[in-house]
Biopython code that builds the backbone (N, CA, C, O; Angstrom):
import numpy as np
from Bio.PDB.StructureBuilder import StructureBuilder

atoms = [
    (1, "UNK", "N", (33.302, -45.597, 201.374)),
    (1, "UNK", "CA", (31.937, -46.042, 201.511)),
    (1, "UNK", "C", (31.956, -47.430, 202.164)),
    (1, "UNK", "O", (32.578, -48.440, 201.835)),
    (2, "UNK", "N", (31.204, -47.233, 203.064)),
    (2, "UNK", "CA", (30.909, -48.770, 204.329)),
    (2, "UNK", "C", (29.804, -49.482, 203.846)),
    (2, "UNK", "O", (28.931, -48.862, 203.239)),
    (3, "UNK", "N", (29.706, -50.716, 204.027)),
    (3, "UNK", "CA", (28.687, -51.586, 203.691)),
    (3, "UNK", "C", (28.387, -52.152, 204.977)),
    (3, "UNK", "O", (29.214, -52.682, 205.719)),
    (4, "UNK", "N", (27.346, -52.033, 205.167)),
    (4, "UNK", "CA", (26.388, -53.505, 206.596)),
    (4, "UNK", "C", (27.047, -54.638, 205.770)),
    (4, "UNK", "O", (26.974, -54.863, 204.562)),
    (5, "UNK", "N", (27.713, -55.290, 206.754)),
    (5, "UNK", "CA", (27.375, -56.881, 206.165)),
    (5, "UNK", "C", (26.936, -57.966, 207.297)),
    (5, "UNK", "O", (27.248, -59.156, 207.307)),
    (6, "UNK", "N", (26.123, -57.258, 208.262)),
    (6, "UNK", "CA", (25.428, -58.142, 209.110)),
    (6, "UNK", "C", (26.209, -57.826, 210.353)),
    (6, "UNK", "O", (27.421, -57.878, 210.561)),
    (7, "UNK", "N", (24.887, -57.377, 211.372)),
    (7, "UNK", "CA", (25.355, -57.835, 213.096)),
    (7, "UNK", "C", (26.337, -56.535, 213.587)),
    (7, "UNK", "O", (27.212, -56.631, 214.448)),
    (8, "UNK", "N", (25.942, -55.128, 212.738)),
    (8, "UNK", "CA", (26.932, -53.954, 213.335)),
    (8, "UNK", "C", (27.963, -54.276, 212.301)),
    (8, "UNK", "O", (28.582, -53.235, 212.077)),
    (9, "UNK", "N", (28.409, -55.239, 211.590)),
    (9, "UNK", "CA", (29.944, -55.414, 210.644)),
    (9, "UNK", "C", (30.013, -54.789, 209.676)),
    (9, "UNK", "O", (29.524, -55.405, 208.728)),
    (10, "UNK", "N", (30.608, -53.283, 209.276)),
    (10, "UNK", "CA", (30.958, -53.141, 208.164)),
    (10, "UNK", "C", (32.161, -53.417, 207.295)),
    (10, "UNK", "O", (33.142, -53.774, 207.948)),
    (11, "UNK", "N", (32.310, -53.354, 206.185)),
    (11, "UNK", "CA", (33.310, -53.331, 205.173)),
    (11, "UNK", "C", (33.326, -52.300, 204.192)),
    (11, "UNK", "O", (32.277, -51.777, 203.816)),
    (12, "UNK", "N", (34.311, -52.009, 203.802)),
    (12, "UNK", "CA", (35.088, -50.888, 202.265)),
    (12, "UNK", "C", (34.421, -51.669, 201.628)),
    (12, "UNK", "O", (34.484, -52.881, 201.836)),
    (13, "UNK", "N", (33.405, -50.964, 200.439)),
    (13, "UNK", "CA", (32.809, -51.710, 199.666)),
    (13, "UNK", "C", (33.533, -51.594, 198.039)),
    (13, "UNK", "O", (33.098, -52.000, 196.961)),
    (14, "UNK", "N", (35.143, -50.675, 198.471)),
    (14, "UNK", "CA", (35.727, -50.260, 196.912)),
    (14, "UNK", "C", (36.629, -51.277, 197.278)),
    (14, "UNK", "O", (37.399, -51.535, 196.352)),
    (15, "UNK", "N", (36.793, -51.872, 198.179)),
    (15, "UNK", "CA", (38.182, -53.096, 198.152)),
    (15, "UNK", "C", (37.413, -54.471, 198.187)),
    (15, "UNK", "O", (38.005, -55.264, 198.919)),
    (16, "UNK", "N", (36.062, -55.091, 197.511)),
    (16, "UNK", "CA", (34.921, -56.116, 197.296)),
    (16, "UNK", "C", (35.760, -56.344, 195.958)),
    (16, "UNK", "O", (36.037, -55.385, 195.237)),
    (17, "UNK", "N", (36.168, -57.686, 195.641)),
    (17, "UNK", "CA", (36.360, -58.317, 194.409)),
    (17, "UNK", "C", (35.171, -59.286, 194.177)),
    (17, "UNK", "O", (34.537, -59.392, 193.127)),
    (18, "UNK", "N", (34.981, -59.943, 195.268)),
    (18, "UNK", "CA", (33.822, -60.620, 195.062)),
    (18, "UNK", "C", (32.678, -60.888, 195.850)),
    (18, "UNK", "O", (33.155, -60.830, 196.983)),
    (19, "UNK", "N", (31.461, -61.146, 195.982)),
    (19, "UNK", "CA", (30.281, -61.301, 196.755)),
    (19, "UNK", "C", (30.008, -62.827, 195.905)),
    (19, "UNK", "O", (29.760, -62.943, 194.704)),
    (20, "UNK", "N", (30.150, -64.037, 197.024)),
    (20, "UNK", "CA", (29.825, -65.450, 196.560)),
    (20, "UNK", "C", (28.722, -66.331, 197.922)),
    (20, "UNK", "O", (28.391, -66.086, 199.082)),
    (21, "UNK", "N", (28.553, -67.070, 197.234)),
    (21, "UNK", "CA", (27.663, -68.068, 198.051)),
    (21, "UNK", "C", (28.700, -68.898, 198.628)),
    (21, "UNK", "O", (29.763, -68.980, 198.013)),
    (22, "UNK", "N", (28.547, -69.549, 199.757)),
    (22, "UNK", "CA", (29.857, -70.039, 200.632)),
    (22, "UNK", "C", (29.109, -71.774, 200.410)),
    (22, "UNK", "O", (29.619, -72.687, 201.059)),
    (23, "UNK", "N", (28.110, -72.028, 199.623)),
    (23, "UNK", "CA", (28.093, -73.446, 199.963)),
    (23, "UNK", "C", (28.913, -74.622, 198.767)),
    (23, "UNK", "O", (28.788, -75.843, 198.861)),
    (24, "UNK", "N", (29.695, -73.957, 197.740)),
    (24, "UNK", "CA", (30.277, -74.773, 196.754)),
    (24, "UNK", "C", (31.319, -75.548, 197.158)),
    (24, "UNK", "O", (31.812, -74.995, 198.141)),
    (25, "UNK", "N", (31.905, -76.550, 196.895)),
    (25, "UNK", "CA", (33.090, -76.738, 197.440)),
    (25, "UNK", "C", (34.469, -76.001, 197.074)),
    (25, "UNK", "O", (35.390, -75.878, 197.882)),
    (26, "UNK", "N", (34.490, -75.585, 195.913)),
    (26, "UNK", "CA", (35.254, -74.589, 195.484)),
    (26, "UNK", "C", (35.477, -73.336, 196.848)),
    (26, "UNK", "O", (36.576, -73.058, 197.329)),
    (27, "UNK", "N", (34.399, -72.833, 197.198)),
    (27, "UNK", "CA", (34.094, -71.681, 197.833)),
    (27, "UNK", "C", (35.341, -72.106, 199.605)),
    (27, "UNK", "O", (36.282, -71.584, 200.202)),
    (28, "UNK", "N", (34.431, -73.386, 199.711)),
    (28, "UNK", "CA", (34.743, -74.087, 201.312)),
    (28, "UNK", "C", (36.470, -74.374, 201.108)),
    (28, "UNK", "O", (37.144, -73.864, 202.003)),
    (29, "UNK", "N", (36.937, -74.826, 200.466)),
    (29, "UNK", "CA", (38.610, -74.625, 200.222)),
    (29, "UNK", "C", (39.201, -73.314, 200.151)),
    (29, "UNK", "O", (40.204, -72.952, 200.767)),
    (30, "UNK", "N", (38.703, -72.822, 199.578)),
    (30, "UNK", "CA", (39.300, -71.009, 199.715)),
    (30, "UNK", "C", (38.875, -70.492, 200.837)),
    (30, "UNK", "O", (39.408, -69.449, 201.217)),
    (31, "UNK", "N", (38.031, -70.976, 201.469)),
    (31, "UNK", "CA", (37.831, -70.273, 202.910)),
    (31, "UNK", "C", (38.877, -71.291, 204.029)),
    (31, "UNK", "O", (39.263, -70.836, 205.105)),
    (32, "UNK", "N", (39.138, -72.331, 203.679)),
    (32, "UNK", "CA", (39.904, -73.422, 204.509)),
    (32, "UNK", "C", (41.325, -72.702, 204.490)),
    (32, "UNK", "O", (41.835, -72.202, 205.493)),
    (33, "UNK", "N", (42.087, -72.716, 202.807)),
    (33, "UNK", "CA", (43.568, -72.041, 202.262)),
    (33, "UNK", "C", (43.294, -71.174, 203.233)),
    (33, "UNK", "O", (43.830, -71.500, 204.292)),
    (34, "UNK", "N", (42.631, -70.142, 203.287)),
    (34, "UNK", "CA", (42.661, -68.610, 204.019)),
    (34, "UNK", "C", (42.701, -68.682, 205.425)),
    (34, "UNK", "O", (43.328, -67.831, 206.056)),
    (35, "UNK", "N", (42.038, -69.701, 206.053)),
    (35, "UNK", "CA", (42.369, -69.981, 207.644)),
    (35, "UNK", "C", (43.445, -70.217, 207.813)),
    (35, "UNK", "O", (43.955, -69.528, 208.697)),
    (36, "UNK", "N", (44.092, -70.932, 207.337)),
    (36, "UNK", "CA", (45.952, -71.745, 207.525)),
    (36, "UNK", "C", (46.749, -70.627, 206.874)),
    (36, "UNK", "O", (47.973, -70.605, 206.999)),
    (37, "UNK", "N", (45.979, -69.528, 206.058)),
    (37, "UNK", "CA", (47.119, -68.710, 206.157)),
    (37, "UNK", "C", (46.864, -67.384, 206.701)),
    (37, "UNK", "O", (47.482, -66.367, 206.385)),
    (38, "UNK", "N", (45.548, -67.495, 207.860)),
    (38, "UNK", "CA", (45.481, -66.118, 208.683)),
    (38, "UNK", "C", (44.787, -64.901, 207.982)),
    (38, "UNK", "O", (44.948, -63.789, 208.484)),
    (39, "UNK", "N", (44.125, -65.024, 207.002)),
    (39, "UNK", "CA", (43.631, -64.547, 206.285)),
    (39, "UNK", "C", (41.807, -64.159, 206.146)),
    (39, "UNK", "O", (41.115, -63.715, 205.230)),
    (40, "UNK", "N", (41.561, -64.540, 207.389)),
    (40, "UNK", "CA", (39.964, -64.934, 207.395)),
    (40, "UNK", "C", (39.339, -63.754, 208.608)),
    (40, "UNK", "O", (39.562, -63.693, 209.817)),
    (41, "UNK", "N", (38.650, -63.058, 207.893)),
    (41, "UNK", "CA", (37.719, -62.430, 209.017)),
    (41, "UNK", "C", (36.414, -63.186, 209.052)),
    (41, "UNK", "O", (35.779, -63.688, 208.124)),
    (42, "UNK", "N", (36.148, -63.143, 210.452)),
    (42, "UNK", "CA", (34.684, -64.086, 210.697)),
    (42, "UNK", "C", (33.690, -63.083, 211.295)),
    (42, "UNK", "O", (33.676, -62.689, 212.461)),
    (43, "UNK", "N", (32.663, -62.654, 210.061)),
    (43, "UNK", "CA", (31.842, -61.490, 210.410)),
    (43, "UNK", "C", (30.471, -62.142, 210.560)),
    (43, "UNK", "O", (29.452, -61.532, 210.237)),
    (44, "UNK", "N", (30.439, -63.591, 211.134)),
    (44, "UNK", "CA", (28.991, -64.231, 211.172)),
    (44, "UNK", "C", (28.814, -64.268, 212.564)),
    (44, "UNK", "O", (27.998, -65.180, 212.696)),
    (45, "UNK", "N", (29.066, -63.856, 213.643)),
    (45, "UNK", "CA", (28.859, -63.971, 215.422)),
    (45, "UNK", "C", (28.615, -64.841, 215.484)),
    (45, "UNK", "O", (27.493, -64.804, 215.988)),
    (46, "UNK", "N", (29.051, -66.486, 215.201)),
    (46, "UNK", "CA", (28.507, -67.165, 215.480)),
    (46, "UNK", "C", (27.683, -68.031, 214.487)),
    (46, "UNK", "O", (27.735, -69.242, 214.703)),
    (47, "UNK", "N", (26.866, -67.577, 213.341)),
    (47, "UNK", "CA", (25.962, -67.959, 213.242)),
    (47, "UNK", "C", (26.653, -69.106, 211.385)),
    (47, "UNK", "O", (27.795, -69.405, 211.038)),
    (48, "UNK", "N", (25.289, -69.384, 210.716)),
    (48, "UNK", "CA", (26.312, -70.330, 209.647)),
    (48, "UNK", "C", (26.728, -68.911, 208.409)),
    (48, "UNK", "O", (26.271, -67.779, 208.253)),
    (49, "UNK", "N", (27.892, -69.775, 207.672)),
    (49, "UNK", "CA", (28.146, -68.439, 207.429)),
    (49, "UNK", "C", (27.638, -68.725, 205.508)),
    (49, "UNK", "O", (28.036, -69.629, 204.773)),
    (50, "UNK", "N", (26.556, -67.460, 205.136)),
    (50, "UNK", "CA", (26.135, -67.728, 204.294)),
    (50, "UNK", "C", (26.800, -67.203, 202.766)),
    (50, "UNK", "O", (26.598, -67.775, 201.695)),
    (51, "UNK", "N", (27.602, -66.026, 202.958)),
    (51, "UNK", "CA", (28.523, -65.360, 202.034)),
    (51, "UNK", "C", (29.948, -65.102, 202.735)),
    (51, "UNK", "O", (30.269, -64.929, 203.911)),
    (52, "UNK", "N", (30.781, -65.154, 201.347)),
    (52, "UNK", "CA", (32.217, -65.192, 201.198)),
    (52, "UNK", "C", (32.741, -63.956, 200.420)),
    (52, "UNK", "O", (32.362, -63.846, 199.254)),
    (53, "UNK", "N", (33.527, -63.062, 200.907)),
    (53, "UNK", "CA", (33.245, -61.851, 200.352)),
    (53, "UNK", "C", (34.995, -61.370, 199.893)),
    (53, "UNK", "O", (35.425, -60.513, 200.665)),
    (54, "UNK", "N", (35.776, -61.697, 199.039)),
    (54, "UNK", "CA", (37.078, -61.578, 198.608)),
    (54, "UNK", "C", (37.044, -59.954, 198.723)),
    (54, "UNK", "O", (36.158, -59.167, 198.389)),
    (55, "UNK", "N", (38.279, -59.738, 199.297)),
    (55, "UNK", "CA", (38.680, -58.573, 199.111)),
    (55, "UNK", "C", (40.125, -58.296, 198.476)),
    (55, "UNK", "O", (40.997, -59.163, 198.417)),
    (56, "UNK", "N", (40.290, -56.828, 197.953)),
    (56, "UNK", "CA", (41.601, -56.858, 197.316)),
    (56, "UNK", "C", (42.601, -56.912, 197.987)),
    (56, "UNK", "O", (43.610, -56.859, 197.284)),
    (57, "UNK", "N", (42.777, -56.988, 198.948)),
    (57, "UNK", "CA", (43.795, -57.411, 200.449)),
    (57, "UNK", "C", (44.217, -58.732, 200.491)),
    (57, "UNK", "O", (45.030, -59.163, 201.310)),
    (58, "UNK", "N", (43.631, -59.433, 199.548)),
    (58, "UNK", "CA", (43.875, -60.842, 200.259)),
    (58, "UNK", "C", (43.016, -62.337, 200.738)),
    (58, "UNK", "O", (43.035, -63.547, 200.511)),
    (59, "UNK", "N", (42.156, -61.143, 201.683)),
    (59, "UNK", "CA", (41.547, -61.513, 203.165)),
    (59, "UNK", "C", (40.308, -61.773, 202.406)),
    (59, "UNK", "O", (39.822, -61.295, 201.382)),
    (60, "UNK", "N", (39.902, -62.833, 203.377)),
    (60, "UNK", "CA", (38.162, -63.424, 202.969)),
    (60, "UNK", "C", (37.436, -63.022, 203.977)),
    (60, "UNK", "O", (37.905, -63.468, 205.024)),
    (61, "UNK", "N", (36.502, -62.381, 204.139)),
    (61, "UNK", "CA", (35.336, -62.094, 204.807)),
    (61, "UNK", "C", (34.199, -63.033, 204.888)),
    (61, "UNK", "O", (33.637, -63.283, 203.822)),
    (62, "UNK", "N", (33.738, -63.627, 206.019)),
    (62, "UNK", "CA", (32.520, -64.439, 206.009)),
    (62, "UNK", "C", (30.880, -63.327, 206.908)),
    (62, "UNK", "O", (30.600, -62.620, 207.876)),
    (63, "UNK", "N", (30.480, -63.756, 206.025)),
    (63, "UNK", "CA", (28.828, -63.229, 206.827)),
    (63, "UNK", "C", (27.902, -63.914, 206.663)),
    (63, "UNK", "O", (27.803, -64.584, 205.636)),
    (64, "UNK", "N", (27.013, -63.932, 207.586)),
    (64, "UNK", "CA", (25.731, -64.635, 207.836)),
    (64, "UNK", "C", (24.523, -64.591, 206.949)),
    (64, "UNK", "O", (23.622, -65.395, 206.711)),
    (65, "UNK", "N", (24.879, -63.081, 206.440)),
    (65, "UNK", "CA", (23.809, -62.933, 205.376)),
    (65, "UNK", "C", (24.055, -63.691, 204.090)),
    (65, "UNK", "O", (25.023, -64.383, 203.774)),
    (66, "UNK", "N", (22.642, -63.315, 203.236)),
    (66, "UNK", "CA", (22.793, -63.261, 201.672)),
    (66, "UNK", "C", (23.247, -62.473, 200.681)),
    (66, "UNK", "O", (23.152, -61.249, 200.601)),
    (67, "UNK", "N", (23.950, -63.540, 199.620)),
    (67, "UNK", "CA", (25.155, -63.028, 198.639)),
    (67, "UNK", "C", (24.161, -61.254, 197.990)),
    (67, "UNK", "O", (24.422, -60.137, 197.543)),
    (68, "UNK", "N", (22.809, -62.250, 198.438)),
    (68, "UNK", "CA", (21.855, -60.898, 197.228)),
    (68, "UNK", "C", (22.001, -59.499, 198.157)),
    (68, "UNK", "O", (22.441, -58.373, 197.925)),
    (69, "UNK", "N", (21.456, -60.099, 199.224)),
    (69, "UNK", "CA", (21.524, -58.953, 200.458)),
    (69, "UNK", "C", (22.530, -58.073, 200.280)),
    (69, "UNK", "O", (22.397, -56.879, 200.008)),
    (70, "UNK", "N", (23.820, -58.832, 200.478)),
    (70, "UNK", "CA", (24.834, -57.599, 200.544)),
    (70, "UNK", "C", (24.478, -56.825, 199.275)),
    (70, "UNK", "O", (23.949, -55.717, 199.185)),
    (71, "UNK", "N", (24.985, -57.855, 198.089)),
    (71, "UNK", "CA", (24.653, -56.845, 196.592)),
    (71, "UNK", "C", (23.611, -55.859, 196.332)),
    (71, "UNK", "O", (23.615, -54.991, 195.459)),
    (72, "UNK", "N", (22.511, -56.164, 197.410)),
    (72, "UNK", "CA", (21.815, -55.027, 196.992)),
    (72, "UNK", "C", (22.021, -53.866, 198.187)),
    (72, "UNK", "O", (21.519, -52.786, 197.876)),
    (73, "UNK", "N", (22.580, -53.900, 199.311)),
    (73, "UNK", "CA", (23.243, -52.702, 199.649)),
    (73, "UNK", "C", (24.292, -52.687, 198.973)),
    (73, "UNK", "O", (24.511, -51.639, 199.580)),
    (74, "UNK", "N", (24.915, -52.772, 198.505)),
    (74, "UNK", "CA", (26.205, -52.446, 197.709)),
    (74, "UNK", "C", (25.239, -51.566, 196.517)),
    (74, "UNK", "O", (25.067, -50.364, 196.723)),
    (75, "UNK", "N", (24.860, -51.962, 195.754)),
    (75, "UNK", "CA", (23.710, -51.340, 194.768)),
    (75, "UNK", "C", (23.177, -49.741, 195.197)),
    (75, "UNK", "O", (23.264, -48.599, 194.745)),
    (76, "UNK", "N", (22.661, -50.344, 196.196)),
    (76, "UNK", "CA", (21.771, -49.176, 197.151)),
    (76, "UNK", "C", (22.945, -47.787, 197.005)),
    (76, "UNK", "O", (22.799, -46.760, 196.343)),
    (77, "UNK", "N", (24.069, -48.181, 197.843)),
    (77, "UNK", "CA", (24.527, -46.831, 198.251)),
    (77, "UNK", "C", (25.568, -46.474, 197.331)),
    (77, "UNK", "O", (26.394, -45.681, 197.783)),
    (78, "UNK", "N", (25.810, -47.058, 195.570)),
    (78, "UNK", "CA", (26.225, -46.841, 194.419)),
    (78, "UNK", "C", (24.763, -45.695, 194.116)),
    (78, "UNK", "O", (24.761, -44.464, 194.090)),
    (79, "UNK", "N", (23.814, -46.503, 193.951)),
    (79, "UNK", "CA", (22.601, -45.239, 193.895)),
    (79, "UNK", "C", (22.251, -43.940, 194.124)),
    (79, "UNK", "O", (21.988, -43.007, 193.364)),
    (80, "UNK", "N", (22.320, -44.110, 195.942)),
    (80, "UNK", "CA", (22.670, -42.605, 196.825)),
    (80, "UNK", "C", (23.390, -41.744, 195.989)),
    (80, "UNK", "O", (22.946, -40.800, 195.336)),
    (81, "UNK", "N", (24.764, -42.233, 196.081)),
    (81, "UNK", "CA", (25.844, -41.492, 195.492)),
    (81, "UNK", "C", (25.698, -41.044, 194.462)),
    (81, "UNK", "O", (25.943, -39.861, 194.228)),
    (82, "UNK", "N", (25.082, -42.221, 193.223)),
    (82, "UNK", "CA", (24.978, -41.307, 191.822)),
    (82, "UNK", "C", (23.631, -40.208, 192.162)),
    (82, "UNK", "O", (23.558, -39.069, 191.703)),
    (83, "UNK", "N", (22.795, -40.735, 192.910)),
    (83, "UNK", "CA", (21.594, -39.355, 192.621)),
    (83, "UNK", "C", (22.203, -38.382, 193.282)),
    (83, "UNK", "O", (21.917, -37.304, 192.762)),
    (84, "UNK", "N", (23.106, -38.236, 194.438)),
    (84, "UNK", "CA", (23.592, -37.167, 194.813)),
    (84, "UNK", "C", (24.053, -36.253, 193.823)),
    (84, "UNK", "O", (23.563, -35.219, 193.371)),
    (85, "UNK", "N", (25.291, -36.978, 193.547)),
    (85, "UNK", "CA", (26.252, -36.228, 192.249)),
    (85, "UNK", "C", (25.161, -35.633, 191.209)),
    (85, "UNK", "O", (25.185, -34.487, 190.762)),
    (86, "UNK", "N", (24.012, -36.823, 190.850)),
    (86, "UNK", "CA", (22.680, -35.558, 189.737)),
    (86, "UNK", "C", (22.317, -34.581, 190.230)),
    (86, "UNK", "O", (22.047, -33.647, 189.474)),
    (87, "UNK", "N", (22.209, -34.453, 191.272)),
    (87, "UNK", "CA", (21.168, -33.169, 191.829)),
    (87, "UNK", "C", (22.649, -32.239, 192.257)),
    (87, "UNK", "O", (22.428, -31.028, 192.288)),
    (88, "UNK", "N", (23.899, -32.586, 192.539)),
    (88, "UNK", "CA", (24.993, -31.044, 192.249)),
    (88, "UNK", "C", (25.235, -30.572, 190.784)),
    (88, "UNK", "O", (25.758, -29.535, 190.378)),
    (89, "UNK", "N", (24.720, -31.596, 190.128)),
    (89, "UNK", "CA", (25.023, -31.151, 188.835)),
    (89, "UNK", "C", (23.575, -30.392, 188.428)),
    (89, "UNK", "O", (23.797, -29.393, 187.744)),
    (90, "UNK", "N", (22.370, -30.591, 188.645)),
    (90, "UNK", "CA", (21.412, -30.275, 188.586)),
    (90, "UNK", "C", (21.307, -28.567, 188.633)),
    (90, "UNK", "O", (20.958, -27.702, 187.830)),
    (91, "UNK", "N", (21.962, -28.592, 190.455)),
    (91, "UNK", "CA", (21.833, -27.403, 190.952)),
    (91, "UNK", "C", (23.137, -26.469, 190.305)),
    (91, "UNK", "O", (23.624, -25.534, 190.941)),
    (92, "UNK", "N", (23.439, -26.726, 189.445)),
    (92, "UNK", "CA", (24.780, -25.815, 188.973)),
    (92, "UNK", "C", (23.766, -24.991, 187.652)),
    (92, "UNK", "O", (24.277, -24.145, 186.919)),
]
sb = StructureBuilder()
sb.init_structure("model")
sb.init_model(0)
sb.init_chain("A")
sb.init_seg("    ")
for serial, (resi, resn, name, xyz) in enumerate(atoms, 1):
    if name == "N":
        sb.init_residue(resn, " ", resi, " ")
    sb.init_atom(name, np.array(xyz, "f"), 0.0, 1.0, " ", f" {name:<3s}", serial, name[0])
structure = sb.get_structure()
C-alpha cells in the first residue's frame, strides 16, 4: 500500500515508523545526521519541507506537506482496506 506524500511522491506506508513535524530542533539534527550519512530522500520539489517521515530502512523522508495530511491518508486507505475485507466477509 502507497501513500501520496505530495507532488506525484509516493511511499510504503507498512515501512512508516514515524510521521513528525520537521520544525523541532530535535527533528532538524536527525534530518542533518541523515544527510552526512546519505540517508535522506527529499520529497519536497523544492519547496520548505514541512514533515519528516522515518522509515524502517533507516532513511528519512522529507515532504512539503502536513504531518496531519499524510496521517490522514495513511488513515484513509487503512479504512478502504478494512471496509473492503467487511463486505468479503459480508458476502460469504
Amino acid at each position: 500500500m502507497f501513500i501520496n506524500i505530495g507532488f506525484g511522491n509516493f511511499i510504503n506506508a507498512q515501512q512508516i515508523i514515524s510521521i513528525s513535524r520537521s520544525d523541532s530542533a530535535p527533528m532538524k539534527r536527525l534530518v542533518q545526521t541523515a544527510k552526512e550519512n546519505g540517508n535522506v530522500i527529499d520529497a519536497t520539489q523544492g519547496r520548505k519541507t514541512k514533515t519528516i517521515l522515518v522509515m524502517t530502512s533507516g532513511h528519512i523522508v522529507l515532504s512539503a506537506l502536513l504531518p496531519d495530511t499524510i496521517a490522514n491518508r495513511f488513515e484513509g486507505k487503512n479504512t478502504c482496506i478494512d471496509d473492503i475485507r467487511k463486505e468479503e466477509y459480508e458476502n460469504e
